[in-house]
C-alpha positions in Angstrom: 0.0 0.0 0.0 2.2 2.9 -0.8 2.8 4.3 -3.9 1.3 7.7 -5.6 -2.7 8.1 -4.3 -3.1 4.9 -2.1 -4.0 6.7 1.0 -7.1 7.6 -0.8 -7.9 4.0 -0.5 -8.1 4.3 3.0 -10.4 7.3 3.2 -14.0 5.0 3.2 -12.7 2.9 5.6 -11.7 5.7 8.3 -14.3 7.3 7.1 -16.9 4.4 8.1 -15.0 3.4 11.6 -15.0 7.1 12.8 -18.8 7.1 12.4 -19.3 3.9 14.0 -17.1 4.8 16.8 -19.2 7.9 17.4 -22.4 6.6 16.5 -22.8 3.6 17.6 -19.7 2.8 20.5 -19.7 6.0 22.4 -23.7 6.3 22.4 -24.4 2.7 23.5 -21.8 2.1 26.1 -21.3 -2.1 25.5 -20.5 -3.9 28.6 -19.4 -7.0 26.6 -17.4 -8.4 23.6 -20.5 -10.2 22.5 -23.0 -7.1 23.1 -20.2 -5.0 21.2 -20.5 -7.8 18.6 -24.4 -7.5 18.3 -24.2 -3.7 18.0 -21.8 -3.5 15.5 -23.6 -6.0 13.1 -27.0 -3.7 14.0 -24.9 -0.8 13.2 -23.5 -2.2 10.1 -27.1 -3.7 8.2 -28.8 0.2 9.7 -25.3 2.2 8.3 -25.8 0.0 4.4 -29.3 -0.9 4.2 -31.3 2.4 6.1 -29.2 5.6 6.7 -28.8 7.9 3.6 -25.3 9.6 2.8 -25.3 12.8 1.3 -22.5 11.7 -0.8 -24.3 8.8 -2.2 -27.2 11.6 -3.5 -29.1 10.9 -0.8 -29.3 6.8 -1.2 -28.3 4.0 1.1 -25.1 2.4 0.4 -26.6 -1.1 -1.0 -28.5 0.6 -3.4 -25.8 1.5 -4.8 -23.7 -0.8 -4.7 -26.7 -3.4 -6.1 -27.4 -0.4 -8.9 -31.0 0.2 -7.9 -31.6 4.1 -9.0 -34.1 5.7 -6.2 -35.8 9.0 -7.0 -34.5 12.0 -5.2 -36.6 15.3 -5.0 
């Protein structure tokens, strides 16, 4: 991983572990490795399959990655 522009490969992923750290970590307080566990998955099917990204024009993340095209007005 180094070469000429690679860090921008690493953008989306710091990008995604900031928000889970501060959405979902911080706010719910896990006692356990297996609640942590459980809350992360929850995080991670709400994060790709409900919440909407600006950057995405307003889509979830698996509908674009599956190429569905969802009206935005």
């Amino acid at each position: 991983m180094d070469g000429r522009g690679r860090w921008l490969d690493n953008v989306y992923i710091e990008r995604f572990w900031w928000t889970a750290k501060y959405e979902c970590t911080h706010l719910q307080g896990f006692e356990t490795l297996p609640e942590l566990q459980v809350g992360l998955e929850r995080f991670m099917h709400w994060y790709n399959d409900e919440r909407i990204h600006s950057s995405l024009g307003y889509r979830v993340p698996s509908d674009v990655y599956s190429g569905a095209v969802a009206l935005v007005r």
